[in-house]
N, C-alpha and C positions, 0 to 999 in steps of 0.2 A: 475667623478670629478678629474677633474689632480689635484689641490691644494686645500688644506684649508684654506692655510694662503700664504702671500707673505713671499720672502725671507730678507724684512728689517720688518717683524711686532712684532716677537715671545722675550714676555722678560720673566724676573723672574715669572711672577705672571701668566705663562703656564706652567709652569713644572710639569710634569705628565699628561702631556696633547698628546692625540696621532692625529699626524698632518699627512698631506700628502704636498711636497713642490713640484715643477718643476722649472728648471731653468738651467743655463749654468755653466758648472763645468771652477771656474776660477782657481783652482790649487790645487794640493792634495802634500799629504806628507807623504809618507811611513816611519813607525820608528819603523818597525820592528812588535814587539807584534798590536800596533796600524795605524789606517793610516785613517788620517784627511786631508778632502773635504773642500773645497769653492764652495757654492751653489750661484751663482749669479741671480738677475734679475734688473728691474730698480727703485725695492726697496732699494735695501740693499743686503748684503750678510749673509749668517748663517753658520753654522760650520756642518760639519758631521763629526758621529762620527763611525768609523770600528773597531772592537773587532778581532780579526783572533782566541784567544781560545774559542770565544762566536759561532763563523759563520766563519770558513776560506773558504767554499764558497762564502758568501755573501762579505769575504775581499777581495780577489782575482777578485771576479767582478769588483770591485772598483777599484782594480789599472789598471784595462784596459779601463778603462775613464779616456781620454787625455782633455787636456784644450779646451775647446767650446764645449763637447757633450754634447745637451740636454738631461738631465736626468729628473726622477721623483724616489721621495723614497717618502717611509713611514717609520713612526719612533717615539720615544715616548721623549718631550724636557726633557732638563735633565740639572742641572745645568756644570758647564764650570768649570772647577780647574783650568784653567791657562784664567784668566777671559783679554779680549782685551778693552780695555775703549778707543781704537779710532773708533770701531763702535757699532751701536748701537744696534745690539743684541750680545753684546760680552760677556753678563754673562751667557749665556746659549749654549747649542748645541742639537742636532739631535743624540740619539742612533738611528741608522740607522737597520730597520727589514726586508726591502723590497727595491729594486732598480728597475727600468725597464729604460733600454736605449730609447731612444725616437728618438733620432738623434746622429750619430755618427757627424764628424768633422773630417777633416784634420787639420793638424798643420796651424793656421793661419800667415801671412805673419809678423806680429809684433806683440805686447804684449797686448794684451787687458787690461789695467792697465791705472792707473792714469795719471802717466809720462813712455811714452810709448816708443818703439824704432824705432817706424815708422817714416819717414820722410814725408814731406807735399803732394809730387806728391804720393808716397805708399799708405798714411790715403785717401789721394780722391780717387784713383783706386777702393778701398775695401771700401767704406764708409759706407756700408753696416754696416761692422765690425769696422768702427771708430765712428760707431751710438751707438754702447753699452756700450763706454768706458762714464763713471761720468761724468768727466769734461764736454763732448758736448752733453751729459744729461741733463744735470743744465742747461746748455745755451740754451737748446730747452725748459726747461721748463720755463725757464724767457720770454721767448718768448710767450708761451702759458698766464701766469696771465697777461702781457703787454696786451695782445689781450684780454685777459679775462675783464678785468678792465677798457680797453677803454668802452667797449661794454655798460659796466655799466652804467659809467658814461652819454656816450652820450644819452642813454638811459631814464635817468633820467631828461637829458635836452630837451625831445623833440624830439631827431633827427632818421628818419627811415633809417632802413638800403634799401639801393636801390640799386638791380645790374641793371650796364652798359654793353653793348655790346663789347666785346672781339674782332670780328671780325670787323673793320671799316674803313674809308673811311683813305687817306695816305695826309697827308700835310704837306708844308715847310717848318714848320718854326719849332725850335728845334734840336734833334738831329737827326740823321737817323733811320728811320722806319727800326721794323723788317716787311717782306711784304709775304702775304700767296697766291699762286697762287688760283682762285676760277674757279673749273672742268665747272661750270654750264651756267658761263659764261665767253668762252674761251675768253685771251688775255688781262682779266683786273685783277685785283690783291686787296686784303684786305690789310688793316693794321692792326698791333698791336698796342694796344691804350700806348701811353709815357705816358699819363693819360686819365683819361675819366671828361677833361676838358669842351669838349662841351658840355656833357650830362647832366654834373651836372647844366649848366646854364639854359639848357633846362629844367630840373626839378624844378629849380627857377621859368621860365615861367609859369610851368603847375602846379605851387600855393605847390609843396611841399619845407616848408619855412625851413626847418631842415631838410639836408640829411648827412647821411655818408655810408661809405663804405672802408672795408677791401680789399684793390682790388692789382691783380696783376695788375704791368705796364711792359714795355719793353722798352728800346731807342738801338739803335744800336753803342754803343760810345766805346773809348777803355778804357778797365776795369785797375784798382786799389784797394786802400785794403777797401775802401768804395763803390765799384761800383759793382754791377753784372750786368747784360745783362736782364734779368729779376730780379724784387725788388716791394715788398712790401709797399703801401701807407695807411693812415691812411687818407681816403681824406673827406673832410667835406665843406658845402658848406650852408650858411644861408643868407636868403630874410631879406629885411627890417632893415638893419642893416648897419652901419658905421664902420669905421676902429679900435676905440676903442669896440664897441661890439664883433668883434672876437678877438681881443687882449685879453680880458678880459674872453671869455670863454674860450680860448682854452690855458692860462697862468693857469686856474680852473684844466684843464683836466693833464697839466703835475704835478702840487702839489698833482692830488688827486694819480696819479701811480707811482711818486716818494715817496709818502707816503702808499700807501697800497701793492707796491711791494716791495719796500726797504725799506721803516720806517726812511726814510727820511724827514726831514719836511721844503720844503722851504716856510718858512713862509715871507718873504721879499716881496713886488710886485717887479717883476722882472726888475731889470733896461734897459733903454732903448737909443739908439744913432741914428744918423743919420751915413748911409749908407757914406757920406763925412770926417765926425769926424771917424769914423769907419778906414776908411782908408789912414787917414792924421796921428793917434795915432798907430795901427796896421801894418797899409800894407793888411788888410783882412776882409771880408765881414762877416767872421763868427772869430771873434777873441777871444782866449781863455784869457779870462777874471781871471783866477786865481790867478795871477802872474803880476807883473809892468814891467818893461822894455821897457814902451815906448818909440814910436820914439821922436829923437833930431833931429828939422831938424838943420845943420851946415854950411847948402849950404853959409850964407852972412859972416859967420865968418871963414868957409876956401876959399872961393875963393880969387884972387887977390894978393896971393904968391908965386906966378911962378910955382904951380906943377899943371903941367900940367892935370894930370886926375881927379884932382878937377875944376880946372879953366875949363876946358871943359865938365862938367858934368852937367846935368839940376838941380839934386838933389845931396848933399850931407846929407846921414843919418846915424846917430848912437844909439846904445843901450848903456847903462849901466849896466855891468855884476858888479853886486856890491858882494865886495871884491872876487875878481878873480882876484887881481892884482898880487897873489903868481902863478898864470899860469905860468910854465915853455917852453921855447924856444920851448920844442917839441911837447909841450899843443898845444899850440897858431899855429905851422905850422900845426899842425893837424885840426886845424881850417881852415887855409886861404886853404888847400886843400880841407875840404869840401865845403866850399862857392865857389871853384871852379869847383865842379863837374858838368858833363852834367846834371843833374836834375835843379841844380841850377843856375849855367851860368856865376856869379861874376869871373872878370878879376882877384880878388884877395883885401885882406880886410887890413886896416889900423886899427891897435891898440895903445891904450897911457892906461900905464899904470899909477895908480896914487901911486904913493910911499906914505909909511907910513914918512918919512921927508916932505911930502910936496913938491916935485921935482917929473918930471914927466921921462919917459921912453917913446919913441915913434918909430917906424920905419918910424916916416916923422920928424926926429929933426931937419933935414939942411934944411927944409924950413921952417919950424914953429919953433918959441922962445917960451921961461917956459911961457911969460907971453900970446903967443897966446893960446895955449894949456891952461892955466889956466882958458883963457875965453870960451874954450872948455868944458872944466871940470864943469865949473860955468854954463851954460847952460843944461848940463846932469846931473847939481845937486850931482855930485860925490864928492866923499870923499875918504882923502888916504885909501888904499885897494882897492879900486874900478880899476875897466876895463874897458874902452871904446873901442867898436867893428865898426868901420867906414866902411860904401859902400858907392858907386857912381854911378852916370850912370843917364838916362833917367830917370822921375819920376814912369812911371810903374813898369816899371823892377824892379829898384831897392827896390820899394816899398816891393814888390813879394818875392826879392830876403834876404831883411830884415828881414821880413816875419817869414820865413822857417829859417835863423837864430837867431831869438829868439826864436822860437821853441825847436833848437834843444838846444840854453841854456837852454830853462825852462826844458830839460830833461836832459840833465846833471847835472842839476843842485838839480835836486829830486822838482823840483815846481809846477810839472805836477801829483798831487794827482789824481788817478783814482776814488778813495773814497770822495771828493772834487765837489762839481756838482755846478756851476756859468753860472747860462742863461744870454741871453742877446735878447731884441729883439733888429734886427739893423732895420731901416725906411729908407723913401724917398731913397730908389734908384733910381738910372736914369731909365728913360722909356724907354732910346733906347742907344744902344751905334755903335759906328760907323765900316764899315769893308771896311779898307781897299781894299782886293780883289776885293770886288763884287762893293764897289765904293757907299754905301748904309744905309742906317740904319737899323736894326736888335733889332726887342725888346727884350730887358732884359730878361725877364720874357714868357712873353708871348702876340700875340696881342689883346688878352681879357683885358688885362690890363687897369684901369684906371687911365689917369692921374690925378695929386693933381688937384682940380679944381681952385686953385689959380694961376696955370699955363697954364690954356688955352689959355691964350694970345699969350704962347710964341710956340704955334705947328708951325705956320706956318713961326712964322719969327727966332727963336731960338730952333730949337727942340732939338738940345744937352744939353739945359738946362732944359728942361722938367723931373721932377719930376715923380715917379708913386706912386701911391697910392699901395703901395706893403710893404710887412714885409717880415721879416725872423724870426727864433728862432736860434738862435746858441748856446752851452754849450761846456765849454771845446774846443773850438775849432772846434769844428763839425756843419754843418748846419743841426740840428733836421726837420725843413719844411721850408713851405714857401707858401703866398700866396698875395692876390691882393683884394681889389674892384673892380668888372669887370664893363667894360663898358656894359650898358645895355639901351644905346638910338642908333635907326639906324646910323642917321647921324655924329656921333662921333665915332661909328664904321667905320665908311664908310672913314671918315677922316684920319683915321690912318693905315688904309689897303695904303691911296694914299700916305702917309707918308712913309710909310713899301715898295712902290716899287711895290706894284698890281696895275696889271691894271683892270679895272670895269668889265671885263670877267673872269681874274681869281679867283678873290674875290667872286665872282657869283658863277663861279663854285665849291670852295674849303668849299668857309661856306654860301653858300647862305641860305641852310635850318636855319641859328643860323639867321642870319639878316630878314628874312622871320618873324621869332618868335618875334625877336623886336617888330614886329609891330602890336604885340597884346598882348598891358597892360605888358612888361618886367617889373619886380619892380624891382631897386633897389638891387644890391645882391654883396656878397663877401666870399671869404673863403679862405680854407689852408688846406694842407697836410703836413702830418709827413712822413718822410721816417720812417718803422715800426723798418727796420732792423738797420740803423743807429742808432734809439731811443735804442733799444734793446741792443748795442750793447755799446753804453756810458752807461746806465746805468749798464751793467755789466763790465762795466770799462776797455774795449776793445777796438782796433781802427779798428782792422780788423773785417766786417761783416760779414764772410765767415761762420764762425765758428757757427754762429745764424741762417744760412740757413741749412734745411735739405740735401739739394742735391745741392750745391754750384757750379758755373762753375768756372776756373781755370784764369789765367790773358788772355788766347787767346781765353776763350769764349767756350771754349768745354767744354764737360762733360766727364771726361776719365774715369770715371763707365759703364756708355753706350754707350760709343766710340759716341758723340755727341756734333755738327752736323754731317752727313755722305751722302756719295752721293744715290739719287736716281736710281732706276734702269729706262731701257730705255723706258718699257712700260707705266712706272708710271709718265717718261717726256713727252712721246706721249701722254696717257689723258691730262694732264694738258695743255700740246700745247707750251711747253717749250722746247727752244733750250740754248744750251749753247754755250757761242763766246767764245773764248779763247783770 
């Protein structure tokens, strides 16, 4: 038996008790007569204790265990004279009778500690060793009750767990496939499933009316501080049902793991917007609902005063930074340079300050008068102290660019409570949005999708006003999932594949098996996925998901623990019948 006990379990009410512990020595302290250990594991830590007039062999052992050797001792608890109340076996310790080394260690590359001295490309190289550190301990296990508690839940409603096929068939529409060469059959290729969207509808067909699944997905896209290359779905998918039936259960599933993993209780029904309202108040489809600072649109009350980059702009919008009217000259340029930055793209931003007199401050005074500006003021609802932050430009852009400027107020500004949790479902998004490039329509969402059926009229003569029968959940700013009513009659599939740009062969070939299935008894079906890790990762009041994944890839998609991806060697190109073009 390596242990008796873990190294977070031993309190008062073992003392005199002789225990056996193993774990990683997190630091010792020589002081001379005595020399006290930190026994670590992903309990807790416990205190050893060394005598050198009791045992100066068994002392002497001990000080030749460096930080990360696994050890094992035996020992008898004993209470603690110099008791630690920041952890939680800190009224006791370990006289130490017996020691065996188990694993030596090199000096590790940073601290295995709380607040560590590694840097972010170091902690991933060694992740191994940034696995044992607390902090991304905690995070794995938020992770684990999230998974634990979904499982529950859906459980209790009915829904089976069903695995989908990992290796499958590659199509167009989304982001780019990761693609697996297949030895067996030279020259054609697998996909990684972006979701195991088809299957689940398929599962709808073949009568299971409750399905979920914890499932890895892949898309090939470029990563950010919410994005990996591979990620986690919470994907769920129910027959027989309308847009408010998964609304309503899966609004059940977030209050019941906001409340049994945090002790949260959103007791409110979760309010709800249209995907238009959404972006006409925001500028964003997942808007962080915490905080005000709606948009002003200004467009009809600044144009028509000879300045030119209003008069020429589709949009003019502003926020209202209330009482930030004490910003200083070098506040305020520190703004209009980040509204400038490459991420963001703004030519540069207009401010009017509102003075506590009642008189205004602006970088556009010589074309705008107190009293235009006042009706400025009076539309953004401001008040002296208040700030108004102005952009311009095309209505997307600027919307985008607005956006990410309230943002960065709500964080300057402390509005952005992590502790704070504000869902929102947003509705009716567009079915399809347009591209440029390709000269085409591109579904939103996905071409499962179904339209509102109040908009069937307008597929063929309006289809940019076509609605989808689609949600999202968004909190804090984040889109928690997302899903749809699928289309589940041939012919209305069939419709929107000609809408989408396929022609009757490719459609054939790409989903023919799903349309096939239509045609025997499809009921009715819709559903949603959670990203796991995004979930996980607001709830622990995080924006980066990195930190929530065991073995995280980096922003360019490798894994620099195992130097991955890496190239093939040449035999292993020859089976597969892979050449490489340069």
């Amino acid at each position: 038996m390596y242990r008796s006990h873990t190294c977070g379990e031993l309190r008062p009410e073992h003392i005199g008790n002789k225990v056996t512990l193993a774990g990683w020595v997190q630091k010792s302290r020589d002081l001379g007569g005595m020399t006290f250990m930190d026994l670590r594991d992903r309990y807790g830590i416990t205190q050893l204790a060394f005598n050198v007039d009791e045992n100066a062999e068994l002392t002497a052992q001990a000080r030749k265990c460096g930080r990360e050797f696994v050890i094992q001792i035996e020992g008898e608890v004993i209470e603690r004279s110099s008791k630690n109340k920041n952890i939680a076996t800190g009224e006791i310790e370990i006289k130490v009778t017996h020691l065996t080394v188990l694993n030596s260690s090199l000096t590790p590359p940073f601290t295995i500690e709380d607040d560590t001295d590694g840097g972010e490309e170091l902690r991933a190289k060694y992740r191994y060793l940034d696995l044992r550190r607390n902090p991304v301990q905690e995070k794995l296990r938020l992770r684990n009750r999230v998974a634990l508690e979904t499982r529950k839940y859906l459980d209790t409603q009915e829904f089976l767990d069903v695995e989908t096929p990992v290796l499958i068939k590659s199509t167009p529409e989304g982001a780019r496939d990761f693609v697996v060469p297949s030895r067996m059959n030279e020259g054609q290729f697998y996909a990684l499933p972006q979701s195991p969207q088809t299957f689940k509808q398929l599962l709808m067909v073949s009568g299971f009316d409750r399905y979920y699944q914890i499932v890895k997905c892949f898309r090939d896209e470029d990563l950010r501080a919410d994005r990996q290359p591979e990620f986690t779905q919470i994907d769920c998918e129910m027959a027989f049902v309308e847009q408010e039936d998964i609304l309503n259960m899966f609004e059940g599933l977030i209050k019941h793991l906001f409340k049994s993993v945090r002790n949260v209780d959103l007791d409110e029904k979760f309010p709800r917007m249209t995907y238009a309202e959404a972006m006409e108040r925001y500028g964003s489809d997942k808007p962080d609902i915490r905080f005000g600072m709606e948009f002003i649109d200004l467009t009809s009350l600044a144009q028509g005063k000879n300045f030119p980059i209003f008069d020429n702009a589709e949009a003019v919008l502003a926020i209202n930074a209330e009482q930030c009217a004490a910003y200083t000259r070098k506040q305020l340029d520190a703004l209009v340079d980040w509204v400038k930055r490459p991420q963001i793209g703004a030519l540069g931003m207009v401010y009017v300050k509102c003075n506590e007199d009642g008189t205004f401050k602006s970088t556009v005074d010589k074309f705008y008068s107190e009293a235009d500006l006042a009706e400025w003021a009076k539309a953004a609802n401001a008040k002296p102290g208040d700030l108004i932050l102005v952009l311009s430009g095309g209505l997307d852009k600027v919307r985008k660019q607005m956006n990410e400027l309230r943002l960065h107020m709500g964080n300057e500004l402390g509005l952005r409570n992590p502790n704070v949790f504000k869902p929102l479902w947003v509705v009716d998004f567009p079915l399809l949005e347009w591209d440029e490039e390709s000269g085409r329509y591109h579904a939103m969402h996905h071409p499962f999708t179904s339209p509102k059926p109040e908009d069937f009229d307008l597929i063929d003569t309006e289809p940019g006003k076509v609605r989808a029968n689609a949600y999202d959940l968004a909190m804090n700013g984040v889109e928690l999932g997302g899903g749809s009513i699928r289309i589940h009659d041939r012919a209305l599939q069939s419709r929107i594949f000609d809408l989408l740009g396929f022609t009757k062969e490719e459609a054939q070939a790409q989903f023919g098996f799903l349309m096939s299935a239509f045609e025997y008894g499809a009921p009715p079906h819709g559903g949603l996925a959670f990203g796991l890790d995004r979930l996980v990762a607001t709830m622990g009041g995080s924006e980066s998901i990195r930190d929530y994944i065991a073995f995280p890839k980096n922003n360019s998609g490798r894994d620099v623990m195992i130097d991955a991806p890496s190239p093939l060697n040449e035999e292993q190109m020859k089976e597969l019948g892979i050449k490489l073009y340069k």
